[in-house]
C-alpha positions as CSV (number, residue, x, y, z in Angstrom):
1,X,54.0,104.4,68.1
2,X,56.0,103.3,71.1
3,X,56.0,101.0,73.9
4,X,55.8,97.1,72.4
5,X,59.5,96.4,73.9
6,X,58.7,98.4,77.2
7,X,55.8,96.2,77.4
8,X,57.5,92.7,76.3
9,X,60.5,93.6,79.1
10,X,58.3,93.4,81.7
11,X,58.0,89.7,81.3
12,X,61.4,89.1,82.2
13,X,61.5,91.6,84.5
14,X,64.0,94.3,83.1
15,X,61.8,96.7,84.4
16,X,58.7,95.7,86.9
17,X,55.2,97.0,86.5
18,X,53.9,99.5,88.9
19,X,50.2,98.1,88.2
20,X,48.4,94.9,87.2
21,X,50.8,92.0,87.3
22,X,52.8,89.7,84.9
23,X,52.1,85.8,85.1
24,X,54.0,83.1,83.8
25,X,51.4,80.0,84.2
26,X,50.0,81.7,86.8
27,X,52.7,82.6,88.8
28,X,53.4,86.2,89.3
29,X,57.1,87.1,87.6
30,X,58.1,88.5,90.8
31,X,57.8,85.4,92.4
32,X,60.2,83.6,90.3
33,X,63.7,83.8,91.1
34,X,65.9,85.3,88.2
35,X,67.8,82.1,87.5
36,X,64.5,80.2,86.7
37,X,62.9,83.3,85.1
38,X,66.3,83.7,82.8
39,X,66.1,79.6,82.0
40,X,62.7,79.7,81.0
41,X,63.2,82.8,78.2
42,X,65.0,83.3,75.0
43,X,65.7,86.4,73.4
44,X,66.5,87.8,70.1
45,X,66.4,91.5,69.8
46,X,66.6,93.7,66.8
47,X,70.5,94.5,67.0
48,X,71.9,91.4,68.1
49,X,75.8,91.5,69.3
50,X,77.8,88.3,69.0
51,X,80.9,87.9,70.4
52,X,84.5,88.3,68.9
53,X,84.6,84.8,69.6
54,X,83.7,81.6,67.3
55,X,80.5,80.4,65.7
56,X,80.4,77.5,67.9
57,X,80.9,79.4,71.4
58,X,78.5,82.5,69.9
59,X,75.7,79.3,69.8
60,X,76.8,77.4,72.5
61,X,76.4,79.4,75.2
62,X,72.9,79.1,74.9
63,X,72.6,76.1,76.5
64,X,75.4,74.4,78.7
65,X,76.8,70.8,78.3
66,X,76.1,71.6,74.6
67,X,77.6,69.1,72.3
68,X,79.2,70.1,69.1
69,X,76.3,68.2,67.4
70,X,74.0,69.9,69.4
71,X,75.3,73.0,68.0
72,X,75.7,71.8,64.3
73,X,72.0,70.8,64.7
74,X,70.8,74.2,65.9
75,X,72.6,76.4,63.2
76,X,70.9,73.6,60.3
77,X,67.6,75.0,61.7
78,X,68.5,78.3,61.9
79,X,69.4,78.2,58.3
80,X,72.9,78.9,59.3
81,X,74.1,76.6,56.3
82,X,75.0,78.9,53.7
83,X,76.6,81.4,56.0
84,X,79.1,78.3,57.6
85,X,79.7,76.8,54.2
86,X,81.4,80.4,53.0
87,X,83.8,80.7,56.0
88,X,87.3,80.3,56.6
89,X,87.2,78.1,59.3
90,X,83.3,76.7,59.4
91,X,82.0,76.8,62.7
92,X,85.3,77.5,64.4
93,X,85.6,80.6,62.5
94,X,86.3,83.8,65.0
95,X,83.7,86.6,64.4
96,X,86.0,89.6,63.6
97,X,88.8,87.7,62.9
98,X,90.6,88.4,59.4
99,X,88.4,90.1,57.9
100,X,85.5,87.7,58.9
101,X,82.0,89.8,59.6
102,X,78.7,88.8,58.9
103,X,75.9,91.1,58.1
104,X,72.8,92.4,60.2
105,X,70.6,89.2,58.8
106,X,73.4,86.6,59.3
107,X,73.9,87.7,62.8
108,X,70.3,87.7,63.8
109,X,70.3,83.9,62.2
110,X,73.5,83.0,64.6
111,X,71.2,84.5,67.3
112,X,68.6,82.6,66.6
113,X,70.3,79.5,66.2
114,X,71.3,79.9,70.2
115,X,67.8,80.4,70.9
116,X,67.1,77.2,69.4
117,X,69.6,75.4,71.3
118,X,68.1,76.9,74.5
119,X,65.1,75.6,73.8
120,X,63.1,77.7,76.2
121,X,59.4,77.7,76.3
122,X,59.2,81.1,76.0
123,X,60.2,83.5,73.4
124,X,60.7,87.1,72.5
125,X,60.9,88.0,69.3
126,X,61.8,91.9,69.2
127,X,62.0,93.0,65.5
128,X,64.3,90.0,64.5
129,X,63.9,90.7,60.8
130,X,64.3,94.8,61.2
131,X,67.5,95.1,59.6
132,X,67.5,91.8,57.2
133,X,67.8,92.2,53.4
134,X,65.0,89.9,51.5
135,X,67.3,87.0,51.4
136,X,68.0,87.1,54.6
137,X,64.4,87.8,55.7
138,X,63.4,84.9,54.1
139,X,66.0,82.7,55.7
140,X,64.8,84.1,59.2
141,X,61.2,83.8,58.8
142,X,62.2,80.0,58.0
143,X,64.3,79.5,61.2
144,X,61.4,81.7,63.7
145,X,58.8,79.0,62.1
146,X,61.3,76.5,63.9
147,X,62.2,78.0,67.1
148,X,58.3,78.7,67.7
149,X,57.4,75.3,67.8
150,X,55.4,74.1,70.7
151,X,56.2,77.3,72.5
152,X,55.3,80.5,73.8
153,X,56.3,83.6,71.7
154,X,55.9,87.3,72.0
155,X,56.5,88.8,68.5
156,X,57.1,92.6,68.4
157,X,57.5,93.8,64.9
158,X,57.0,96.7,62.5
159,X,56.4,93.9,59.1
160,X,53.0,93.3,59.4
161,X,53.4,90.1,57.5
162,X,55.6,88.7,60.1
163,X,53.0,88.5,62.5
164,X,49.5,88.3,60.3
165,X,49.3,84.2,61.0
166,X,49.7,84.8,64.8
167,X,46.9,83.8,67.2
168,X,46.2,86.7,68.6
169,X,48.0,90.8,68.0
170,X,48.1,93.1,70.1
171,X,48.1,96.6,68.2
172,X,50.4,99.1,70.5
173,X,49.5,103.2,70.3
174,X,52.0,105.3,72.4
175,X,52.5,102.8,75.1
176,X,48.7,101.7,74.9
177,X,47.3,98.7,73.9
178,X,44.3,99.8,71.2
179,X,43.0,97.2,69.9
180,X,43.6,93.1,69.7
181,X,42.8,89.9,68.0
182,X,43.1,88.1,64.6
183,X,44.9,89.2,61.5
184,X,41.4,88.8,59.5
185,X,39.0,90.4,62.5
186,X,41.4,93.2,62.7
187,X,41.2,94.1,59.2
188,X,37.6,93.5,59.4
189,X,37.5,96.6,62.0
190,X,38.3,99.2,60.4
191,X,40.5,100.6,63.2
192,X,44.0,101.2,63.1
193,X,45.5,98.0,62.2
194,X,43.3,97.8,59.1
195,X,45.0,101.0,58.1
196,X,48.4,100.0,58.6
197,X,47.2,96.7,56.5
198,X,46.2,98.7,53.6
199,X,49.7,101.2,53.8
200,X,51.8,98.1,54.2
201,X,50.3,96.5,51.1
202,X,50.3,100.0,49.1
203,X,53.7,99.7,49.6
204,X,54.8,96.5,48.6
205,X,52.6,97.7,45.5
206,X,54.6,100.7,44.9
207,X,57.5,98.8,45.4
208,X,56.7,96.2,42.8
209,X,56.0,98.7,40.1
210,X,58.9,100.5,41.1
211,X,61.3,97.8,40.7
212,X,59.3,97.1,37.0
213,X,60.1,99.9,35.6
């Protein structure tokens, strides 16, 4: 199955559509210049790169004029907590630096974290919990459930339980969009999503009675 990113990129215009049109409250995409477009997005993709630079300027950027408390703020929502308390030098702490790296789940957090502190209303989600251990799923699905308030959000993702609660899904087929609507009126269908529900939940299954053995 391919095509969810292809499709979410068209909405800030990384690539433009040769059919059809993208609106943002009506407004064709094209039509906005790329400063406002840019402004009114945040992003966190599935391999998120931070800078060999500190916490604080990794999150900062996000936003400009920034204070430090803005920051501090941001990284408590992100449930950035644990992952300041263990280093060196807090927030200040130089990514790369001595030894200092922070996994694929602790990165994505940071990244979030400056998504939060953009506070745009419009958000794309692309497989932000793809490479996350449990624990740090966990801690990510708690920080999305704060960066989506009150806002916009495009969710692209393989986990079907990250996106069952959504309003609506859109189920993607080699660049086609198959079928769409609820969690419970999908699995009602009988179509493809309801099969990927049951193989999702067969494996969790598996997984359990692997584990308990």
């Amino acid at each position: 199955m391919g095509g969810k990113t292809t499709i979410a990129s068209l909405i800030p215009r990384f690539w433009d559509v040769n059919q059809g049109s993208i609106k943002v409250g009506d407004v064709d995409v094209r039509d906005i210049s790329t400063n406002e477009l840019m402004e009114n997005i945040s992003f966190v993709f599935q391999n998120t790169t931070l800078f060999k630079d500190s916490i604080y300027n990794n999150v900062a950027i996000g936003r400009k004029g920034a204070t430090r408390s803005d920051v501090l703020n941001a990284l408590h929502l992100a449930q950035c907590d644990d992952i300041i308390d263990e280093l060196p030098d807090g927030i200040d702490t130089v990514i790369g630096s001595e030894g200092t790296y922070l996994s694929g789940g602790q990165q994505q957090r940071i990244a979030l974290a400056r998504a939060i502190l953009k506070d745009a209303p419009i958000i794309i989600l692309d497989e932000a919990t793809a490479l996350a251990d449990p624990e740090n799923e966990y801690m990510i699905q708690k920080a999305i459930t704060e960066i989506t308030k009150d806002k916009t959000v495009i969710m692209i993702a393989h986990r079907l339980s990250t996106v069952k609660n959504v309003d609506k899904i859109y189920v993607v087929d080699n660049g086609r969009i198959v079928e769409e609507g609820s969690h419970d009126a999908l699995v009602e269908n009988k179509g493809l999503y309801s099969r990927m529900w049951d193989e999702f939940n067969n494996s969790i299954q598996w997984k359990v009675k692997s584990e308990g053995i």
